[in-house]
DSSP file (Angstrom, degrees, kcal/mol; ACC not computed):
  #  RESIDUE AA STRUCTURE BP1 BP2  ACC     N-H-->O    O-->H-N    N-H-->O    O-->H-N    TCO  KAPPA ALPHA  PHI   PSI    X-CA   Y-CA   Z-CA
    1    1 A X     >        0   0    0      0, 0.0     4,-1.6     0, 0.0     3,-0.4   0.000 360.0 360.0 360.0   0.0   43.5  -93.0   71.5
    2    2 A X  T  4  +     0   0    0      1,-0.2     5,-0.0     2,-0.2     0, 0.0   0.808 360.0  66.6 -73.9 -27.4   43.1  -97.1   72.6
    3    3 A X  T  4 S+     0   0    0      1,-0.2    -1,-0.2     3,-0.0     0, 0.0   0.977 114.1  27.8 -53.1 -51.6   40.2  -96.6   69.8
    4    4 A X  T  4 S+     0   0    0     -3,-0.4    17,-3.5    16,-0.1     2,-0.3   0.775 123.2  44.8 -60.9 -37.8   43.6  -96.1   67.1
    5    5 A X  E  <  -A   20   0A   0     -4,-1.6     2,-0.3    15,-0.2    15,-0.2  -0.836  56.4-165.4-131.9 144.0   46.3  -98.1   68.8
    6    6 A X  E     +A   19   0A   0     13,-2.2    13,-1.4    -2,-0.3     2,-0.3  -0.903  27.5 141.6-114.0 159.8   46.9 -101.4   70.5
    7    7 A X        -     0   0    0     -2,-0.3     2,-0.6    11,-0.2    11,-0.2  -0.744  50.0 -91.4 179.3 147.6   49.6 -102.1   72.3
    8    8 A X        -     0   0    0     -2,-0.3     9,-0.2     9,-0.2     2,-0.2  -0.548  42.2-120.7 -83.5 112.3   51.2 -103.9   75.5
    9    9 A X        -     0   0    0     -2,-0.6     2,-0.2     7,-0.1    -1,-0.1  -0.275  37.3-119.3 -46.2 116.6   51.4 -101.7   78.6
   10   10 A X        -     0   0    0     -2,-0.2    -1,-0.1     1,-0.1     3,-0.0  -0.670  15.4-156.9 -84.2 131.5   55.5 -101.8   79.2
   11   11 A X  S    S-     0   0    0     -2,-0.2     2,-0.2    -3,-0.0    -1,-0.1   0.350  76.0 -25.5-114.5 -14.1   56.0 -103.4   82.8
   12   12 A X  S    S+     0   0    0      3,-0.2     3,-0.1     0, 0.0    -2,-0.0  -0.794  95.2  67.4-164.8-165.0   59.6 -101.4   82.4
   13   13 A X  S    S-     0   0    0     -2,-0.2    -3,-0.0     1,-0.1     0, 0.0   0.216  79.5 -88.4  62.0 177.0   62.5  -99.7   80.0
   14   14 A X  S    S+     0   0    0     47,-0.0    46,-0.9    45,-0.0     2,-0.3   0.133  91.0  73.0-119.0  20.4   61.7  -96.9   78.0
   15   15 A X        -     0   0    0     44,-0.2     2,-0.2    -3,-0.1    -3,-0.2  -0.766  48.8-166.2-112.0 170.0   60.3  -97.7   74.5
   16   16 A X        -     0   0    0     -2,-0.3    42,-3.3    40,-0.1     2,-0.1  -0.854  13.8-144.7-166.3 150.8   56.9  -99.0   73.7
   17   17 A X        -     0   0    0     -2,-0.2    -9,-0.2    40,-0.2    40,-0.2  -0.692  22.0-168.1-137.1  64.3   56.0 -100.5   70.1
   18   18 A X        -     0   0    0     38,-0.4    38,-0.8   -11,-0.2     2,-0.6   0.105  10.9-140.4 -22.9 145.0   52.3  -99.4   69.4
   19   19 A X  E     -AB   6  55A   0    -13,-1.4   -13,-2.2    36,-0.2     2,-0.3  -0.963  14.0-129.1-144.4 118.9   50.4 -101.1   66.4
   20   20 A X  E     -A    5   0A   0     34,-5.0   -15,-0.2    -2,-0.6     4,-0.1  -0.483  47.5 -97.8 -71.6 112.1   48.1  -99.0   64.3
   21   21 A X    >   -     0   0    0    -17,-3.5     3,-2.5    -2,-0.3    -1,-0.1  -0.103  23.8-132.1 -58.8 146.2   44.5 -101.4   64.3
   22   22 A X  T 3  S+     0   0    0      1,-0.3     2,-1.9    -3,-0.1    -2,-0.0   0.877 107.0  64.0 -63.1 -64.6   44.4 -103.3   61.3
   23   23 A X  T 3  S+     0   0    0      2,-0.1     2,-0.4     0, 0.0    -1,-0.3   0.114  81.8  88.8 -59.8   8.9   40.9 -102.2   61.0
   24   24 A X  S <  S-     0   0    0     -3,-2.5     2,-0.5    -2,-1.9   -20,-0.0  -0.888  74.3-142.7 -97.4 142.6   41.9  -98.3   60.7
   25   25 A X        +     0   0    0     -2,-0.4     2,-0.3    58,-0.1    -2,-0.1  -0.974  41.9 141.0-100.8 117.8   42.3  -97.7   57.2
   26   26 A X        -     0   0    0     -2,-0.5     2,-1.2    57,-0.1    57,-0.2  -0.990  52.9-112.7-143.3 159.9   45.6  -94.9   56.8
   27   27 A X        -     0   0    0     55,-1.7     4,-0.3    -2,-0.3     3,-0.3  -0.771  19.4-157.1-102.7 124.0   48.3  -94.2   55.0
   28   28 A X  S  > S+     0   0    0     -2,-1.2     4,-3.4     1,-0.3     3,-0.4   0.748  85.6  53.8 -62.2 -38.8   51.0  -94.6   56.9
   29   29 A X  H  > S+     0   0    0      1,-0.3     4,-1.8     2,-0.2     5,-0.3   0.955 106.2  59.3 -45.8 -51.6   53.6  -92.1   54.9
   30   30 A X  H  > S+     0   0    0     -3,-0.3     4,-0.5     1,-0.2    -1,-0.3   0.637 106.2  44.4 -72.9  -0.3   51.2  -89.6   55.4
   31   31 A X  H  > S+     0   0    0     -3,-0.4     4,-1.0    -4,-0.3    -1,-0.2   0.795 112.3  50.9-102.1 -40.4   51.4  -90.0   59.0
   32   32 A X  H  X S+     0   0    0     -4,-3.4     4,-2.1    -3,-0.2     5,-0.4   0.888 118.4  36.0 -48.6 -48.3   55.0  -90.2   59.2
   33   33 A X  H  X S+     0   0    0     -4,-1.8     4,-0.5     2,-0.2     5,-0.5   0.715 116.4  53.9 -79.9 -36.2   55.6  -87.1   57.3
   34   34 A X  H  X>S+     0   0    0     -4,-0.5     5,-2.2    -5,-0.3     4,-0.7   0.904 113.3  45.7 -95.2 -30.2   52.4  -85.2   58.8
   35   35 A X  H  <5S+     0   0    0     -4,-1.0     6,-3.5     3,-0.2     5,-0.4   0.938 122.3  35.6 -79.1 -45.5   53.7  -85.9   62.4
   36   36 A X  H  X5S+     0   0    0     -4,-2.1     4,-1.3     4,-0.2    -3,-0.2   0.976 122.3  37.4 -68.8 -62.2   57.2  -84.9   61.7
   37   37 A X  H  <5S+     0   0    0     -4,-0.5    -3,-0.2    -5,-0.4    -2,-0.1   0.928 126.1  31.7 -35.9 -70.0   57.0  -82.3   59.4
   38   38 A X  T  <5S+     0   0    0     -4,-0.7    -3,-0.2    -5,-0.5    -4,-0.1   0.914 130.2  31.5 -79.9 -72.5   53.9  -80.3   60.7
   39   39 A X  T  4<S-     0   0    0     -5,-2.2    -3,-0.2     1,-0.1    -2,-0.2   0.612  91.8-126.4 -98.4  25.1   54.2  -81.1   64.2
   40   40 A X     <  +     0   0    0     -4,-1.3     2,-0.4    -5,-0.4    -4,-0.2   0.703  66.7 133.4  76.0  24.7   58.0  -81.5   65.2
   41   41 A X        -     0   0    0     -6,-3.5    -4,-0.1    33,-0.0    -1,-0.1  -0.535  41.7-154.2-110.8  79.6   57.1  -84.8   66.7
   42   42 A X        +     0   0    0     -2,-0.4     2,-0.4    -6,-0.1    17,-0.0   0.179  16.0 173.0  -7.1 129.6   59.3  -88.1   66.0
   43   43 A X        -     0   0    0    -11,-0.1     2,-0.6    15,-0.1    15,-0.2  -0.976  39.2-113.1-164.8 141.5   58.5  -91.6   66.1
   44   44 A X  B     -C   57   0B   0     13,-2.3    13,-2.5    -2,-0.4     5,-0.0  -0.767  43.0-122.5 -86.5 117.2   60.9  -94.8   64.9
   45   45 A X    >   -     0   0    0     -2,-0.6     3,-0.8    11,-0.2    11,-0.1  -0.361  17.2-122.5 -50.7 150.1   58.9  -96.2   61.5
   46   46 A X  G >>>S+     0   0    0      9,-0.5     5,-1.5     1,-0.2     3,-1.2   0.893 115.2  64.4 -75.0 -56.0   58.0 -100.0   62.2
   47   47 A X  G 345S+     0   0    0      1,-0.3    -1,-0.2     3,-0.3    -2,-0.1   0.225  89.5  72.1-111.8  14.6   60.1 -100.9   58.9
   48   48 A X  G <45S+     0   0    0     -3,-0.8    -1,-0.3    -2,-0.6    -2,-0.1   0.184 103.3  42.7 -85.0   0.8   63.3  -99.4   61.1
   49   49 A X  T <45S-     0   0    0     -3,-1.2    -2,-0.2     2,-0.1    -3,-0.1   0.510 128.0 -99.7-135.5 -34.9   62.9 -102.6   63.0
   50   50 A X  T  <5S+     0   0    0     -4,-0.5    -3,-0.3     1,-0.4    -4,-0.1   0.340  89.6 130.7 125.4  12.1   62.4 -104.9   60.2
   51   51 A X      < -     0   0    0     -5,-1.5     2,-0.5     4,-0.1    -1,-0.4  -0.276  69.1-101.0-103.8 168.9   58.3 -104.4   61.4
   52   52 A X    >   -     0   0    0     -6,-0.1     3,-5.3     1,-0.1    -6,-0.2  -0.563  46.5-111.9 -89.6 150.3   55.3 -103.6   59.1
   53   53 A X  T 3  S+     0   0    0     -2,-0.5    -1,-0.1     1,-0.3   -34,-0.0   0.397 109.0  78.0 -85.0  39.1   54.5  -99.7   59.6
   54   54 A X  T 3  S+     0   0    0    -34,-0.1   -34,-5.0    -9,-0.1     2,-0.3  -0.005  88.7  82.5-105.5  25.7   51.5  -99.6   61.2
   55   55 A X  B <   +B   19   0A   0     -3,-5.3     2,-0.5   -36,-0.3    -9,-0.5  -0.997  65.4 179.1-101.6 118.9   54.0 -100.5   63.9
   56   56 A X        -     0   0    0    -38,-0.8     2,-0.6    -2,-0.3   -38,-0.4  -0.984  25.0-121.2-133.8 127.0   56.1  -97.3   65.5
   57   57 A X  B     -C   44   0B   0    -13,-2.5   -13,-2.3    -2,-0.5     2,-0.3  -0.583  24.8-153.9 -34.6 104.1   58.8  -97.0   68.2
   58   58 A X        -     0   0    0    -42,-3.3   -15,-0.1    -2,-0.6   -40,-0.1  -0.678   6.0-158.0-118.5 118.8   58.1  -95.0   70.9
   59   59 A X        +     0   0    0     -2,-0.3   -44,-0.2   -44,-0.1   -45,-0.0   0.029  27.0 146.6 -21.3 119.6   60.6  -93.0   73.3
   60   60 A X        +     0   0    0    -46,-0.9   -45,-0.1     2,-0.0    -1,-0.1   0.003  35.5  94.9-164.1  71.2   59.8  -92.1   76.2
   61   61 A X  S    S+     0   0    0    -47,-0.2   -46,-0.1     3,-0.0     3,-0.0   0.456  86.4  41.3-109.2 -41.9   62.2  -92.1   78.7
   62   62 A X  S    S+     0   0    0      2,-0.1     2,-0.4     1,-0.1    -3,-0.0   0.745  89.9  80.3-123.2  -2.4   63.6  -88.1   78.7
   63   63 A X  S    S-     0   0    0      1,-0.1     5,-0.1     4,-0.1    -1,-0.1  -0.907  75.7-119.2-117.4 170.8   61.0  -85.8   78.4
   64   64 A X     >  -     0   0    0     -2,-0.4     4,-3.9     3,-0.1    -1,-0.1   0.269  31.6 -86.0 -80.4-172.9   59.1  -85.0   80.8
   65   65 A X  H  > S+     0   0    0      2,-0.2     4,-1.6     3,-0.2     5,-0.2   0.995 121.0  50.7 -32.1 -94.2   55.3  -85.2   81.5
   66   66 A X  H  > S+     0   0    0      1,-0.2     4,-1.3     2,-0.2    -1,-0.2   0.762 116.8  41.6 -19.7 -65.3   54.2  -81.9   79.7
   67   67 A X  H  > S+     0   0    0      2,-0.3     4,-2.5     1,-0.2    -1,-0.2   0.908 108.8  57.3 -72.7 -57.0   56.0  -83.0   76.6
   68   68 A X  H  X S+     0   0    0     -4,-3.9     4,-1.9     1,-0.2    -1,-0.2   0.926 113.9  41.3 -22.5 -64.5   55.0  -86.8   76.7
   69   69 A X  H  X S+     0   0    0     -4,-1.6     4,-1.3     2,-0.2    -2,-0.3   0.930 111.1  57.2 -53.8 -61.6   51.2  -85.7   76.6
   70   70 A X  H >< S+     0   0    0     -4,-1.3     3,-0.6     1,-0.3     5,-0.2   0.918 115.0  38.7-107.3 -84.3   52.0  -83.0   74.0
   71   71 A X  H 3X S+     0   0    0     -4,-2.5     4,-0.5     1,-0.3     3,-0.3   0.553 111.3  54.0 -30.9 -84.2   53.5  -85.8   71.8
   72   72 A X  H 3X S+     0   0    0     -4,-1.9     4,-2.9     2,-0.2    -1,-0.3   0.671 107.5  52.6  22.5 -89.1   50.9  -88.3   72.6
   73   73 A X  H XX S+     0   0    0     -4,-1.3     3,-2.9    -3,-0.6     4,-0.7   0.719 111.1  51.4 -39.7 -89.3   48.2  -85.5   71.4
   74   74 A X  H >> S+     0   0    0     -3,-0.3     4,-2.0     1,-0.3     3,-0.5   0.610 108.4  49.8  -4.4 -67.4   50.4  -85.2   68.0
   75   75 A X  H 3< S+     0   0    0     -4,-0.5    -1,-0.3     1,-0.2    -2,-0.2   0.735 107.5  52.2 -82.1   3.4   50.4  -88.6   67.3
   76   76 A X  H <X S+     0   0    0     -3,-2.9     4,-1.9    -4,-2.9    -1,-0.2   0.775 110.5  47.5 -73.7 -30.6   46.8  -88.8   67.8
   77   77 A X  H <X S+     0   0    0     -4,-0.7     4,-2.0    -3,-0.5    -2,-0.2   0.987 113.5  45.7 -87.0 -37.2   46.1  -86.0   65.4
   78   78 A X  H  < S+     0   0    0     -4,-2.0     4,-0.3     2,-0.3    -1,-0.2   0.189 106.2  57.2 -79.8   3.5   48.2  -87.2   62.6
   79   79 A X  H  > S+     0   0    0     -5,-0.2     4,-0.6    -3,-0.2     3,-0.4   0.760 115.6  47.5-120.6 -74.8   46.7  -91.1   63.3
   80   80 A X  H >< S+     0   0    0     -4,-1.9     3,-0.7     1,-0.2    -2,-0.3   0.821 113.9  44.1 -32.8 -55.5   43.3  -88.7   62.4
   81   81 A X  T 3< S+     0   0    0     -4,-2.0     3,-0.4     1,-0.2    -1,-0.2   0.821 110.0  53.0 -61.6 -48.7   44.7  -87.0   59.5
   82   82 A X  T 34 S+     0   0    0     -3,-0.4   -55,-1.7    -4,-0.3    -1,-0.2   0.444 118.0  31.2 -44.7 -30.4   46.1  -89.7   58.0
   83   83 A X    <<        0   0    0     -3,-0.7    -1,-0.2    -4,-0.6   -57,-0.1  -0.687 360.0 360.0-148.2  63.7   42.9  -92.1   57.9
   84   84 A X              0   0    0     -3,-0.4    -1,-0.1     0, 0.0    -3,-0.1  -0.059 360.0 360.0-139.0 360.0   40.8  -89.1   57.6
């Protein structure tokens, strides 16, 4: 996914604030909407932060391993779908 996203490896805490490369073209609504909607996965929009929204919050603090990956995998197809 490093190909889609940049982002600084978190030394600590539990968020990280991923940045969609300027050089993917997507639309970003469709990516909100296709990740929530279709696969039940959540992510804080960058413009929740005051950020542009190829920027996203993400949690990962309370679920577990299995579930992390499973998300992960989500936002990787909907980062596909989206600039597809």
């Amino acid at each position: 996914m490093s190909d889609l996203l940049e982002f600084v490896r978190p030394q600590g805490g539990v968020v990280c604030l991923p940045r969609i490369r300027k050089e993917i073209k997507i639309d970003t609504g469709t990516f909100y909407s296709f990740l929530y909607r279709e696969l039940k996965t959540m992510v804080g929009p960058g413009h929740w932060f005051g950020m542009d929204d190829r920027c996203f919050r993400l949690g990962y603090g309370w679920p577990g391993e299995a579930e992390f990956t499973a998300g992960l995998a989500n936002i990787e197809k909907a980062l596909k779908t989206a600039s597809s």
